[in-house]
Structures are given as C-alpha cells and as structure tokens.
C-alpha positions in Angstrom: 39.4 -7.1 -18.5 38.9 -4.4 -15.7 35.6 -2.1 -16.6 35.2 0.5 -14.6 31.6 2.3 -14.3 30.5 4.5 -16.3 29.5 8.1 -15.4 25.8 7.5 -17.3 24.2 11.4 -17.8 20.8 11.2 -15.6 18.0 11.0 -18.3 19.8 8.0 -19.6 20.3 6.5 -16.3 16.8 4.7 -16.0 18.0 2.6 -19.5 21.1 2.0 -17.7 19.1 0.5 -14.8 17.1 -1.8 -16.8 20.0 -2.8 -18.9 21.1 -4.1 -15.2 18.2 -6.0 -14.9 18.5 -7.4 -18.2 22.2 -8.6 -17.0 19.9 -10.4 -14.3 18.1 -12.2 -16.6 21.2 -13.9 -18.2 22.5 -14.7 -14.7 18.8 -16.2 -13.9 19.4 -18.5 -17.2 22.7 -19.5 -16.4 21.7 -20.2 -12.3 18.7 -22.1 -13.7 21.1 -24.4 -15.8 23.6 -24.8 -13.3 20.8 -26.1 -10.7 19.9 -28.4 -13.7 16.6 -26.5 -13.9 13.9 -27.9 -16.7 14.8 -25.4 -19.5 10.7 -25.2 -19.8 10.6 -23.2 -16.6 13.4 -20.8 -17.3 11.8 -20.0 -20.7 8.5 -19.4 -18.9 10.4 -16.3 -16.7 12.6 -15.3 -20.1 9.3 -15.0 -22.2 7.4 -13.1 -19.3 11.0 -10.8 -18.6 10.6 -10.7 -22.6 7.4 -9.2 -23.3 7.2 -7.3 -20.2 10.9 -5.4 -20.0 12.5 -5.8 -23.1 10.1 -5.2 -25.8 9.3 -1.8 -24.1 13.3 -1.6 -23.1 13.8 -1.9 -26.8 11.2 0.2 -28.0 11.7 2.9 -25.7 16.1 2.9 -27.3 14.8 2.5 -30.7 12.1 5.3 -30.9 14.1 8.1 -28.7 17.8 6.6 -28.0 19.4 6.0 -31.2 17.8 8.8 -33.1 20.1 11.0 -31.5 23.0 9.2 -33.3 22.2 8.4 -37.1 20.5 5.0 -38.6 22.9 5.1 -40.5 25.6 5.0 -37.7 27.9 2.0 -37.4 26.9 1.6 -33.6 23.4 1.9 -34.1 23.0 -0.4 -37.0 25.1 -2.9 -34.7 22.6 -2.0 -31.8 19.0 -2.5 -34.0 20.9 -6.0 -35.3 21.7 -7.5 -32.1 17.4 -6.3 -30.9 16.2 -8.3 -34.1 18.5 -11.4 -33.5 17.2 -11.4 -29.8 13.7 -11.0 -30.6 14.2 -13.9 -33.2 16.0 -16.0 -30.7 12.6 -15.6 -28.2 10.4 -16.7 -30.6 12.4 -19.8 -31.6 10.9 -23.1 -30.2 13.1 -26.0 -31.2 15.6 -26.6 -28.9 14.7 -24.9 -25.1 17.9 -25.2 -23.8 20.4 -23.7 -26.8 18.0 -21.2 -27.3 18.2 -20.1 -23.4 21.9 -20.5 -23.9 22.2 -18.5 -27.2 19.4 -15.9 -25.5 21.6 -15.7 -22.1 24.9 -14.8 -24.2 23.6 -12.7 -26.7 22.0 -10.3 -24.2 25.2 -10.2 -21.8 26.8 -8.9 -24.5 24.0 -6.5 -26.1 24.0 -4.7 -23.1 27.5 -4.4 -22.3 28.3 -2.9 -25.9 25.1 -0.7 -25.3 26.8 0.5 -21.7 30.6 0.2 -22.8 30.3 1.8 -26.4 27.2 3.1 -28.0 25.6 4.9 -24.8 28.7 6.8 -24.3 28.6 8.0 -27.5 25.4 9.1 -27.5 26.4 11.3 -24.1 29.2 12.8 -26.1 26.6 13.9 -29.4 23.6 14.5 -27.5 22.5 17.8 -27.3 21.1 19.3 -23.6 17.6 19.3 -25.2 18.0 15.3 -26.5 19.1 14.6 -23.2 16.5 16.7 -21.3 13.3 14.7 -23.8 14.4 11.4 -22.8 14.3 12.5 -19.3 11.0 13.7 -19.8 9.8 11.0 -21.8 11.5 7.9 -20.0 10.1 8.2 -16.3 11.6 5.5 -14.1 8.8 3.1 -12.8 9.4 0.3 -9.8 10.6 -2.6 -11.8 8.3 -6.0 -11.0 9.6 -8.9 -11.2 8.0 -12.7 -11.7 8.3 -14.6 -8.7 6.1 -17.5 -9.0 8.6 -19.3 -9.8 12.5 -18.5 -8.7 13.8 -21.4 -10.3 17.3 -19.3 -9.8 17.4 -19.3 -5.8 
C-alpha cells in the first residue's frame, strides 16, 4: 500500500513530529528483538520513551486535539481507545517480550490512523482560531532521547 505524505497544517505539525518519533520507538523494539536483545532492556527505553513522550504526547491530543472534533466522534472514540489500551499495555508486567511485541504493533498502528485518518479530519473541521491555539499552546521543544543504552544500534 503506497502512502503518500500528508500536507499536515503547521500548528499540528510538532504532533506529527513526535508521532515520528513514536514510529521510532516501535522500530527500536523490533531492532532490539531481532539483535535478540534481553526484552528487560528494551522495556527499560519503552518505559522511559513512555513516561517522558507519550504520556505528554497523549495528553497534549487529548486536552486540545480531539476537542476540536466531538467525544462523541467515531474517530476520536477510536483514538482515546487505542491511548487507554497502550497505557494498559505499559503497565502490564507478565510477559516482557509479548507485551513489547503487542506495545511495538499497537503504536505503529495508533499513529498511522492518527496521521492517515483522524488528523486530516481535524485539518478539514478545524477552525483558523483551533488551529492558531494549538500553535500557541503546543511549542515544539528539542526532543531528547535515552542513550544509555542503544540496545537498537
């Protein structure tokens, strides 16, 4: 299937920036298991990536995003189910390595619905002055990643 990019309105563009690095941290998970990687030390990273990117990431949609759109709004509801079964999959602690796998999955897709479907129609609905509070809310910062440990080099 051939996506080509989407033209993402600047204020949401930031999102669309850490969605990418959010696509990163399902590649890290799947390097880590092809290197054969202890699925201890790749939890370690997708906790940290976790508490430190997505929470806020999630937040951030949840509070100013899909408000624009309606709760009661087929994409968002689909949008605020798949943040709940990912924050339940990071707090599971049976099985390291499904739980990666299921976490790793789950979030490749998230984001690519998010990019593909429900952000473009939140461009189409928004309004100039939606659009122009998120900008002013959602100011880009560097993004820092954990590197004690690049288990996926």
């Amino acid at each position: 299937m051939n996506h080509k990019p989407q033209k993402r309105h600047k204020a949401l563009q930031p999102l669309s920036r850490e969605h990418h690095h959010g696509l990163l941290l399902s590649w890290k998970i799947r390097a880590g298991f092809s290197k054969n990687i202890e699925p201890k030390r790749i939890k370690v990273y997708a906790d940290w990536f976790f508490e430190n990117h997505l929470i806020p990431h999630f937040e951030k949609e949840e509070a100013h995003i899909f408000t624009i759109l309606n709760e009661e709004h087929d994409l968002v509801k689909r949008a605020m189910a798949d943040h709940r079964r990912l924050r339940r999959l990071f707090t599971e602690s049976e099985d390291e390595a499904q739980t990666l796998s299921k976490i790793e999955e789950e979030l490749d897709k998230h984001i690519r619905f998010e990019e593909r479907v429900l952000f473009p129609e939140i461009q189409k609905v928004a309004t100039e002055a939606q659009l122009a509070l998120i900008e002013e809310i959602h100011q880009e910062g560097n993004f820092e990643d954990k590197i004690d440990d690049e288990f996926w080099r």
